[in-house]
C-alpha positions as CSV (number, residue, x, y, z in Angstrom):
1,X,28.2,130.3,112.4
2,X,25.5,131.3,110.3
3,X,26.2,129.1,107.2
4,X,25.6,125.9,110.2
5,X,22.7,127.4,111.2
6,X,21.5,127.8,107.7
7,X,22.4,124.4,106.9
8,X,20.8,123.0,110.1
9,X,17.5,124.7,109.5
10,X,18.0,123.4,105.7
11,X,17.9,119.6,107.2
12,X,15.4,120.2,109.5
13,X,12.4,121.4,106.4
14,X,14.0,118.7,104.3
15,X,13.6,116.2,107.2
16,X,9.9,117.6,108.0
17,X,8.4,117.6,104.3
18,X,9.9,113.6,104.0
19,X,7.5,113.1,107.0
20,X,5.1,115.0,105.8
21,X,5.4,113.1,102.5
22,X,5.5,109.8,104.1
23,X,2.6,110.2,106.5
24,X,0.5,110.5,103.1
25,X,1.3,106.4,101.9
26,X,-1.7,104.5,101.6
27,X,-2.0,100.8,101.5
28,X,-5.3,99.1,99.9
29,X,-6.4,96.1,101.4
30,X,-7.9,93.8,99.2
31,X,-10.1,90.8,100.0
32,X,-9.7,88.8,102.9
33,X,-6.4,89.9,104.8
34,X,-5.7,89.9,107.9
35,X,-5.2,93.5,109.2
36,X,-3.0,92.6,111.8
37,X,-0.7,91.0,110.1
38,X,0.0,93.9,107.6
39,X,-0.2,96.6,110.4
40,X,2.5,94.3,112.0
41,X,4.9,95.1,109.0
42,X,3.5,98.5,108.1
43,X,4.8,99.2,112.1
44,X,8.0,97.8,111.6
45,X,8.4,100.1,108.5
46,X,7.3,103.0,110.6
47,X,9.9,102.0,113.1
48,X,13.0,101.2,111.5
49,X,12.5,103.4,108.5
50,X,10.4,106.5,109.6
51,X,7.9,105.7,107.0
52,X,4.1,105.9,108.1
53,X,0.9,104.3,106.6
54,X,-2.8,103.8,106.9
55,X,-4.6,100.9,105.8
56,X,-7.8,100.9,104.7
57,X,-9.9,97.4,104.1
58,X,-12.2,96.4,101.2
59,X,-13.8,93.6,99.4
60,X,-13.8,95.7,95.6
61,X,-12.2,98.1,93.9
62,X,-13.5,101.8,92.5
63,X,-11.7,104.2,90.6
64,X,-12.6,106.9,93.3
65,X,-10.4,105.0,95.8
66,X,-8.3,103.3,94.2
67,X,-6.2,106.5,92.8
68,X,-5.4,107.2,96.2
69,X,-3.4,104.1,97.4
70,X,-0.4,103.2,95.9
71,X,0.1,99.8,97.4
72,X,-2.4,97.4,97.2
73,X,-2.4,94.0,98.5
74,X,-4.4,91.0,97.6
75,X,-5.2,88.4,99.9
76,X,-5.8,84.4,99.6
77,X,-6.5,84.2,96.1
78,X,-8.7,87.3,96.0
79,X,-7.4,88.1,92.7
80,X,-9.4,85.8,91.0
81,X,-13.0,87.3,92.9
82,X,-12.6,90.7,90.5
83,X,-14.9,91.6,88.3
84,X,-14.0,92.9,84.6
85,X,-14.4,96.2,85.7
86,X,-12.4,96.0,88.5
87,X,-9.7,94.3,86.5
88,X,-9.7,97.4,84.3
89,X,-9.2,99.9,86.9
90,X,-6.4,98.0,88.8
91,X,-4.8,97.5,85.4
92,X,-5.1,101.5,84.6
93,X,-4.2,102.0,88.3
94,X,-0.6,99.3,87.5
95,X,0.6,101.1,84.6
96,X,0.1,104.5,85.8
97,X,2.7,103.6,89.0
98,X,0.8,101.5,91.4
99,X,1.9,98.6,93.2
100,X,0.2,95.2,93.3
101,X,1.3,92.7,96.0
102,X,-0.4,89.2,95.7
103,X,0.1,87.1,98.6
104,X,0.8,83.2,99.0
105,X,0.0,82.1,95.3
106,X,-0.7,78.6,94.6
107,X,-1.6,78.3,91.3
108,X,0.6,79.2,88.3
109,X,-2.1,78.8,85.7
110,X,-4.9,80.8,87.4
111,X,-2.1,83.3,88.4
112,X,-1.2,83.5,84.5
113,X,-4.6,83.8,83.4
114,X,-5.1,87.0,86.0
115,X,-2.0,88.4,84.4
116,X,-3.0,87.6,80.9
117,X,-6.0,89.6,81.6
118,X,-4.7,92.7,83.3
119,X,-1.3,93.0,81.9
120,X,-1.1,90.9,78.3
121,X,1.7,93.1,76.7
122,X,3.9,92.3,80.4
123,X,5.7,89.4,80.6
124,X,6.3,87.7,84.0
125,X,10.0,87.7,86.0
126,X,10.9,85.1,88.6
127,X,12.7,86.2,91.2
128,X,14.6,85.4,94.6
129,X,14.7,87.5,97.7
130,X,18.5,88.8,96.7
131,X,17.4,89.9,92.8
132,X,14.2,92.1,94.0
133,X,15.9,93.4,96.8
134,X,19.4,94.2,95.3
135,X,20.3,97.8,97.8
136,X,19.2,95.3,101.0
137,X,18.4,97.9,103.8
138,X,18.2,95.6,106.4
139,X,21.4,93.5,105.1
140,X,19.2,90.6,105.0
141,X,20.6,87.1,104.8
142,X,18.7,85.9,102.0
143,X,20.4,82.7,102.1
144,X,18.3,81.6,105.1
145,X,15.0,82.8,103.6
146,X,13.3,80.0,101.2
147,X,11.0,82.4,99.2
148,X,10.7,83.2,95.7
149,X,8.7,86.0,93.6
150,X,7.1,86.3,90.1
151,X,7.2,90.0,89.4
152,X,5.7,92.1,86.4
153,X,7.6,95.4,85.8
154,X,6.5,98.6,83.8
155,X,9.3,100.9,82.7
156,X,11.6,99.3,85.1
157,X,9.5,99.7,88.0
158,X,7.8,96.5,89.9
159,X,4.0,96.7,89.1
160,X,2.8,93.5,90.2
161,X,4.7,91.1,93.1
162,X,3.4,87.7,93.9
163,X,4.7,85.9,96.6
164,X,4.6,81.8,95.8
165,X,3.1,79.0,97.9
166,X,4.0,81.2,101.3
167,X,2.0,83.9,103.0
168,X,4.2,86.7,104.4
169,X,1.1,88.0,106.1
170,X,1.5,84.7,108.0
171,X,5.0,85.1,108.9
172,X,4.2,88.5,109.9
173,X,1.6,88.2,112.0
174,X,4.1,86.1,113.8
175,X,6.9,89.0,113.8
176,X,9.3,86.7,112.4
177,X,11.7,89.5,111.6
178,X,14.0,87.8,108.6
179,X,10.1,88.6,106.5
180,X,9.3,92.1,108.5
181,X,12.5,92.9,106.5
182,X,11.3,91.6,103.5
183,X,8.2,93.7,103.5
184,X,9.8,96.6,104.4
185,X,12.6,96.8,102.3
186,X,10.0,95.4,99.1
187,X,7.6,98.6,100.1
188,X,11.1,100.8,100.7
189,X,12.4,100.4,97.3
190,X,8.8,100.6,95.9
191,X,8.9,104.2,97.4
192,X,12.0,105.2,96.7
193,X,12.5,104.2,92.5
């Protein structure tokens, strides 16, 4: 009797510091995003996977805030509005564990030139839905997605994810579920390695 209450009490501090824990994730928004739209996914996370978020909005980057967030995303091409100091602390902010997440790129070149610039010693990945999200949480049917990725990873872990010539904030400010998933399980496994 006592070794099940031990163990229940056990669960329940492990089970209260992972909320605790994931009450603290931060997500940077970066340039011209629509709030809604990520708040859409962020509270689809929240739901499904008991992980919760704040957002907070901004049109630059300084190294006072930036520690603090571990996610950021850029919207609409954003990426190529920074500054070189900017580009500095987002690169310092990638290789000590951040996440970058670049939404609806349409240029390869100008997207190789940001890269070239932040990351130079990184090469580039390509990537479908089914390679980036190998575990699947949400078992996915990646064969009815059309999406693909160019990823930068830094000891193994994904750094930098840009999504090409779609915007998932637009399909998520929509709640079209099959990219809610997507999101979540990208921003899942991004917490989790």
């Amino acid at each position: 009797m006592m070794k099940k209450i031990l163990t229940i009490k056990i669960l329940l501090l492990l089970s209260f510091q992972s909320v605790v824990f994931a009450q603290n994730q931060r997500v940077l928004l970066l340039g011209d995003c629509n709030d809604d739209s990520v708040s859409e996914m962020l509270k689809y996370t929240q739901q499904t996977a008991k992980i919760f978020f704040t957002t907070y909005k901004s049109r630059s980057i300084s190294e006072q805030d930036i520690s603090s967030y571990p996610i950021i995303i850029i919207c609409n091409n954003d990426y190529l509005k920074l500054k070189n100091n900017e580009l500095s602390i987002l690169q310092n902010h990638l290789k000590q564990g951040g996440l970058l997440i670049m939404d609806n790129i349409s240029s390869e070149y100008t997207f190789s030139i940001f890269l070239n610039n932040i990351l130079p010693e990184f090469s580039k990945k390509s990537l479908t839905p089914s390679t980036l999200i190998p575990k699947n949480p949400y078992k996915i049917n990646f064969d009815d997605i059309d999406i693909k990725f160019d990823a930068v990873f830094i000891n193994n872990k994904l750094s930098v994810l840009a999504v090409k010539e779609i915007s998932l904030l637009d399909k998520w400010i929509i709640q079209d579920e099959k990219f809610l998933k997507i999101g979540s399980s990208i921003i899942i496994s991004n917490l989790t390695n």
